[in-house]
N, C-alpha and C positions, 0 to 999 in steps of 0.2 A: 218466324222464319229466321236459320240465322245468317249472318252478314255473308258475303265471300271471303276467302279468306286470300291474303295476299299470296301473290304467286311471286317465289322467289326465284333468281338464277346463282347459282354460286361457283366463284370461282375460285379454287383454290389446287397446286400443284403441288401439295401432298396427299397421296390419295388415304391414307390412315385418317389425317385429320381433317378432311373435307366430308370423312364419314361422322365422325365425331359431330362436327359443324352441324351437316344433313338432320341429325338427330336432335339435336339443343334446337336448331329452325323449327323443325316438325312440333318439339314440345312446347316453343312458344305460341303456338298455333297458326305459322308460317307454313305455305304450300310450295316445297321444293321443287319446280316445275322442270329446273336442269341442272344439272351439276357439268362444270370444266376444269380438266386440269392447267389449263393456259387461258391467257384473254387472245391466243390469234384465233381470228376467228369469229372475235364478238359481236360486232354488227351483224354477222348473217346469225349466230346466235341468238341474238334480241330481235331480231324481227320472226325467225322463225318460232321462238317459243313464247313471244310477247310477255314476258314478266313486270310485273310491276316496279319491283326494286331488283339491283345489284347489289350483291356482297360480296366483297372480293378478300379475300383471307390469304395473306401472305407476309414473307418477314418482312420485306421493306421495297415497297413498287420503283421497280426499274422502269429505265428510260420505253421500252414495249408497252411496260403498261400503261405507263402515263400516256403515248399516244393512243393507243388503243380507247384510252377515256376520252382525249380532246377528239376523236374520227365519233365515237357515241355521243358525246353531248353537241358535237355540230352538226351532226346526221341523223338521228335518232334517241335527242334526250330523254334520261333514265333518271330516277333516283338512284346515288349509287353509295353505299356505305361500304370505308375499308379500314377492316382491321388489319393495323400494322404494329410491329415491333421497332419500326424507326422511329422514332420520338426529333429528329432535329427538324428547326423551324424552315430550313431551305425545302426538303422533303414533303412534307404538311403542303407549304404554301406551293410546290408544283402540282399537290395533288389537287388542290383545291379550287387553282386555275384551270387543273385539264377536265375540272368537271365532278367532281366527288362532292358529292353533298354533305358527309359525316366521315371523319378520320379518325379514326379508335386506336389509341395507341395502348399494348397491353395486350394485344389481341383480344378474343372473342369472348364476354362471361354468357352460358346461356342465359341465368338471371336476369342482366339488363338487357340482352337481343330486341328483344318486341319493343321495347322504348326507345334506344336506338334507332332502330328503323324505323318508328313512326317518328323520333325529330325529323329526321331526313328527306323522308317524303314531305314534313309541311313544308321543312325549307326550300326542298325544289319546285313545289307548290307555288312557296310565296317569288323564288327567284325567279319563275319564269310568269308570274303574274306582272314581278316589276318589269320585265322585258316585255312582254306584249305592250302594257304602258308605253315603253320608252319607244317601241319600235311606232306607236299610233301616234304619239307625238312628234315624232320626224315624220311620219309620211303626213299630217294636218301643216307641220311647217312646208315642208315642199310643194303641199297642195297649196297653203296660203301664198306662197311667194307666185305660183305659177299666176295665178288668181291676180293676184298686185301688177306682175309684169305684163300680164293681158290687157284690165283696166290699162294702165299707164300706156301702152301701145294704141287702145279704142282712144284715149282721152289725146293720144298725142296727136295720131292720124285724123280724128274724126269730130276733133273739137267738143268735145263731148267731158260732163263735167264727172266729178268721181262717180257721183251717184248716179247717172246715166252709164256712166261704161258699165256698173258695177249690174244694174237692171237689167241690160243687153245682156250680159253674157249670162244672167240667169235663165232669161228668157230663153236663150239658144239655149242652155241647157234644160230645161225645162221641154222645149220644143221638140230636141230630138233626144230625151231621155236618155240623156248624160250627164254625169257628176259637172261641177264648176271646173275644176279641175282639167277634166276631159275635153273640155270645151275654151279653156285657157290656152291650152298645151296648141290646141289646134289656129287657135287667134295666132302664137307665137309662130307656128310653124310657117302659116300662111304671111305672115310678117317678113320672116326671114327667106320667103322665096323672092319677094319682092324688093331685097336690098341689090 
């Protein structure tokens, strides 16, 4: 059986060479799901045609496109690779902040397309792996501290030593099948009616 093949969306506002583009995708064994000749537009774009990656083929991404990338990669991140003719490092590093995973400067060789696009996809792979990380560790910190502030409220109120507060509010959670967390939050809240 063979693999699916990736579905691309391409953006590019010459329409000669957006055809050109079309065809170097197709032979690397890329599936052109849409072609645009502008990014307004793109978020309903990418939801309706759900592609895998973006290519965005242009001489050098203006201030549109750039947001057009930061509204995608905070609303609906994408892999997104863009061949550009701007080569300065001010240019690169906006595009890379507003979310582009691969910046080709040079424009487009069909030759290297298919490897290109597959760096890009691992990198948005690996970049949004490190962010779920990062995002689980802030919310286990904010769980832990709620947790801490609980205890410390059970142990101040209730004379009760760490490991007694810490077993209570297991218990209630446990009890009525909710996180520590959820069950901290509620110690606090109940705390602070009472000041």
């Amino acid at each position: 059986m063979e693999p699916s093949r990736l579905r691309v969306m391409l953006v590019d506002d010459d329409v000669e060479r957006r055809a050109l583009v079309a065809t170097a995708l197709a032979d690397a064994g890329l599936d052109v799901a849409a072609q645009l000749g502008t990014a307004h537009g793109l978020l309903h774009a990418v939801t309706h045609h759900a592609p895998d990656v973006i290519i965005i083929d242009i001489e050098s991404p203006d201030r549109d496109i750039l947001e057009s990338m930061r509204c995608l990669s905070r609303d609906n991140p994408h892999p997104v690779v863009m061949f550009a003719t701007q080569s300065d490092s001010d240019t690169i590093r906006l595009a890379v902040e507003a979310g582009v995973s691969a910046y080709v400067v040079d424009g487009l060789s069909p030759g290297r397309v298919r490897a290109v696009v597959d760096v890009a996809i691992a990198r948005f792979r690996q970049h949004a792996s490190l962010q779920r990380e990062l995002d689980q560790a802030r919310t286990s910190l904010v769980q832990r501290k709620l947790v801490d502030r609980a205890k410390g409220l059970l142990m101040e109120r209730g004379r009760r030593t760490e490991d007694d507060a810490y077993h209570a509010l297991r218990k209630l959670a446990m009890d009525q099948n909710k996180t520590m967390a959820e069950v901290a939050q509620g110690v606090i809240d109940t705390a602070q009616l009472f000041r």
